[in-house]
N, C-alpha and C positions, 0 to 999 in steps of 0.2 A: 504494500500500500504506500502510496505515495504521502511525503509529508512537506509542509510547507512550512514558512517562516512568515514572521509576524514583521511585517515592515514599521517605518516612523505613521503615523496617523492611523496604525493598526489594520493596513491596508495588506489584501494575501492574495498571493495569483493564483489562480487556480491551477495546477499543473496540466501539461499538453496531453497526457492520458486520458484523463477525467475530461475535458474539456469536448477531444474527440468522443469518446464514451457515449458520452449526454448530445452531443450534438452542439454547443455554444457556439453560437456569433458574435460578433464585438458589436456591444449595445443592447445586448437582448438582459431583460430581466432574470434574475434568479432568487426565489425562496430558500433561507437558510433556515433548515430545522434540525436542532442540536437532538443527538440521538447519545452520542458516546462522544467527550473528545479526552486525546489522552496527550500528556503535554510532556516534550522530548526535549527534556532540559540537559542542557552538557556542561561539563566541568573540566576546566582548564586548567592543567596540575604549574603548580611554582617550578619556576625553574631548577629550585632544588629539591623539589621533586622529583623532579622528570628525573636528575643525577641518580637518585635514589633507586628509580626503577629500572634504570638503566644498569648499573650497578650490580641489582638485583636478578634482572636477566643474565648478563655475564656470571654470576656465581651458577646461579640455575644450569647454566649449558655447559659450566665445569665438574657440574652434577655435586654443587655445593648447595645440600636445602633441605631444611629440616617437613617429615612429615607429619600431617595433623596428629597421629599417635604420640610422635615425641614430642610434639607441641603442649598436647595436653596433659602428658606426662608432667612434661618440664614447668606448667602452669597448675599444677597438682587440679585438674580439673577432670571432671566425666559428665557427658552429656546427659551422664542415665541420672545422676544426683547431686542435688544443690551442691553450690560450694559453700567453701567453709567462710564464717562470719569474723571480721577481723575488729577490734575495736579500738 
């Protein structure tokens, strides 16, 4: 499915798919009836982020990486029962 962007004065093109699809002409009206909309928000990592994953990937493909067993190990945790309460 095709997804669009929300321009300045919250103005959307309708994509060339959709367009032919339906048939549209340039000028012809359209009825907007909201059924579902679902909003495809993105997130732009810091640059020292991005070092981060980068990083991260190069250990990975050195076959440097810890697995969720030893993770929860090493964070004395188990999915099946609460952790423990610290105060």
């Amino acid at each position: 499915m095709p997804t669009v962007k929300i321009e300045p004065n919250y103005k959307v093109t309708i994509p060339k798919e959709a367009r032919e699809t339906l048939g549209l002409k340039i000028g012809e009206e359209v009825q907007i009836t909201l059924r579902r909309v679902k909003s495809l928000r993105t997130y732009t990592p810091t640059a020292r982020e991005l070092r981060s994953i980068q990083k991260g990937r190069a250990e990975y493909a050195k076959g440097k990486y810890v697995t969720l067993d030893q993770l929860f190990h090493e964070l004395d945790y188990s999915p099946h029962r609460p952790r423990k309460k610290t105060n």
